[in-house]
C-alpha positions in Angstrom: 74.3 52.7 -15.1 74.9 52.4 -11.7 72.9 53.0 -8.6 75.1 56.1 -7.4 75.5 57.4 -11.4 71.4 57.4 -11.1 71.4 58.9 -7.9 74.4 61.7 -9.1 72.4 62.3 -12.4 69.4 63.5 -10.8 71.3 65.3 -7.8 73.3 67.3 -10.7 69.9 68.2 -12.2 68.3 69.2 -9.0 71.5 71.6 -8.2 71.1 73.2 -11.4 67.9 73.7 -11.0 68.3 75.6 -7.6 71.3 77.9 -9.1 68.8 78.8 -12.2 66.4 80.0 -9.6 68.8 81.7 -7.6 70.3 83.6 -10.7 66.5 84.7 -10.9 66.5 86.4 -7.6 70.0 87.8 -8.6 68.7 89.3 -11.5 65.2 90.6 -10.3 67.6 92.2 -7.2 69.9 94.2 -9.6 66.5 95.0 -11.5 64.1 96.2 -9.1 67.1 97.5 -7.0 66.2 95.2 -3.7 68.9 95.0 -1.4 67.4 93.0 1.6 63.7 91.2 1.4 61.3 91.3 -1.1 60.9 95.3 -1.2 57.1 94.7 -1.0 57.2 93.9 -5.1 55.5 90.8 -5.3 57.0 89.2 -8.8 60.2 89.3 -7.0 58.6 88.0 -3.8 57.5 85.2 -6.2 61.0 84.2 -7.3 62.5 84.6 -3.5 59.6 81.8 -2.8 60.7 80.0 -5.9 64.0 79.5 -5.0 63.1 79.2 -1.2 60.9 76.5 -1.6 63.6 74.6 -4.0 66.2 75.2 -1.1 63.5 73.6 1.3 62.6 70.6 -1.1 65.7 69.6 -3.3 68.5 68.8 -0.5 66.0 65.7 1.4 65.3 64.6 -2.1 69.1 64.4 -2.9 69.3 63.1 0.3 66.9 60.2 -0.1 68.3 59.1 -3.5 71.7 59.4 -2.5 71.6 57.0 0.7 68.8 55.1 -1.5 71.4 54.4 -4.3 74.0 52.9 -1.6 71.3 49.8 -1.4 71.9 46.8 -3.7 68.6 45.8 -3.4 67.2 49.0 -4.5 65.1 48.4 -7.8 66.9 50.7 -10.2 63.5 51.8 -12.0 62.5 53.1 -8.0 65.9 55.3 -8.2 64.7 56.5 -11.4 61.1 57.2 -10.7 61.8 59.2 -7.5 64.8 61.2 -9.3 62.9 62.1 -12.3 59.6 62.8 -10.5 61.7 65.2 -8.1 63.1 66.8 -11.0 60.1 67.9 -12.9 58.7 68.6 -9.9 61.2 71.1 -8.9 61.3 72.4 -12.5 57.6 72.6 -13.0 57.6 74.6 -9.3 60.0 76.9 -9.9 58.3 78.6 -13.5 55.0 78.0 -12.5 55.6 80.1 -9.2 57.4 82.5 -10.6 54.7 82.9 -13.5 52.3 83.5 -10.9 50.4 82.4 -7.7 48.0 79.6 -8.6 48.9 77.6 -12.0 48.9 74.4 -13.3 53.1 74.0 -13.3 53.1 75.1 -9.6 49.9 72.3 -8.5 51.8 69.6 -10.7 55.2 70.2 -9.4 54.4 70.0 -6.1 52.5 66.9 -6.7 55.7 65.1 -8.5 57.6 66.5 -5.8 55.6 64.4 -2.9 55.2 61.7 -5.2 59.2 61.3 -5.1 59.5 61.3 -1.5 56.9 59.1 -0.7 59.2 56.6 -3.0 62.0 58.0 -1.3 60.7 57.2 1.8 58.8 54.2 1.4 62.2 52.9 -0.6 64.2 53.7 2.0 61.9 52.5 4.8 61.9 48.8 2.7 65.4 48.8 2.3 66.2 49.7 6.2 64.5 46.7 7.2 65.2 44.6 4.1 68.2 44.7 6.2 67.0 43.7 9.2 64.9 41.0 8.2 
């Protein structure tokens, strides 16, 4: 597998991950008949924050792994790491936020989720001055 197949993979996962949470807010619109906001019901407001928070996190994180994958020198186990700790992160997030405030799904995936960029960033940091070295 290629560098830029590793990087797609996890970039495809990531997006479907952002469209499940968005069909969530969909849904929970047409259900608690919310137009515009949160209509002060707070399970929805947890699903708006859901998604919001994957809109926030998952583009750097594609980002990161896709201008990571274009190094050659880029370990492919790093591109793996950071892609698969960004993507159970985001999962992990997303239900344990929208199954309520504080849980153990919402702590972890936020964890994974700063545990894949600092790989990101320390990866891509290395390989910009691999470069220059």
């Amino acid at each position: 597998m290629l560098r830029v197949e590793i990087a797609a993979l996890y970039a495809g996962a990531n997006i479907l991950i952002l469209l499940a949470l968005a069909l969530v807010v969909v849904a929970g619109r047409r259900r608690h008949k919310i137009r515009l906001g949160d209509g002060g019901n707070e399970d929805f407001s947890r699903a708006v924050r859901a998604h919001a928070n994957a809109a926030e996190y998952i583009p750097a994180g594609i980002a990161g792994l896709a201008l990571l994958s274009l190094f050659e020198g880029s370990p492919l186990w790093l591109l793996h790491a950071a892609g698969a700790s960004l993507t159970l992160g985001r999962l992990l997030h997303g239900v344990g936020l929208n199954a309520g405030m504080v849980n153990l799904g919402r702590m972890l995936g936020t964890l994974l989720t700063w545990v894949s960029f600092v790989l990101l960033g320390a990866g891509l940091i290395w390989a910009g001055l691999g470069q220059q070295l």
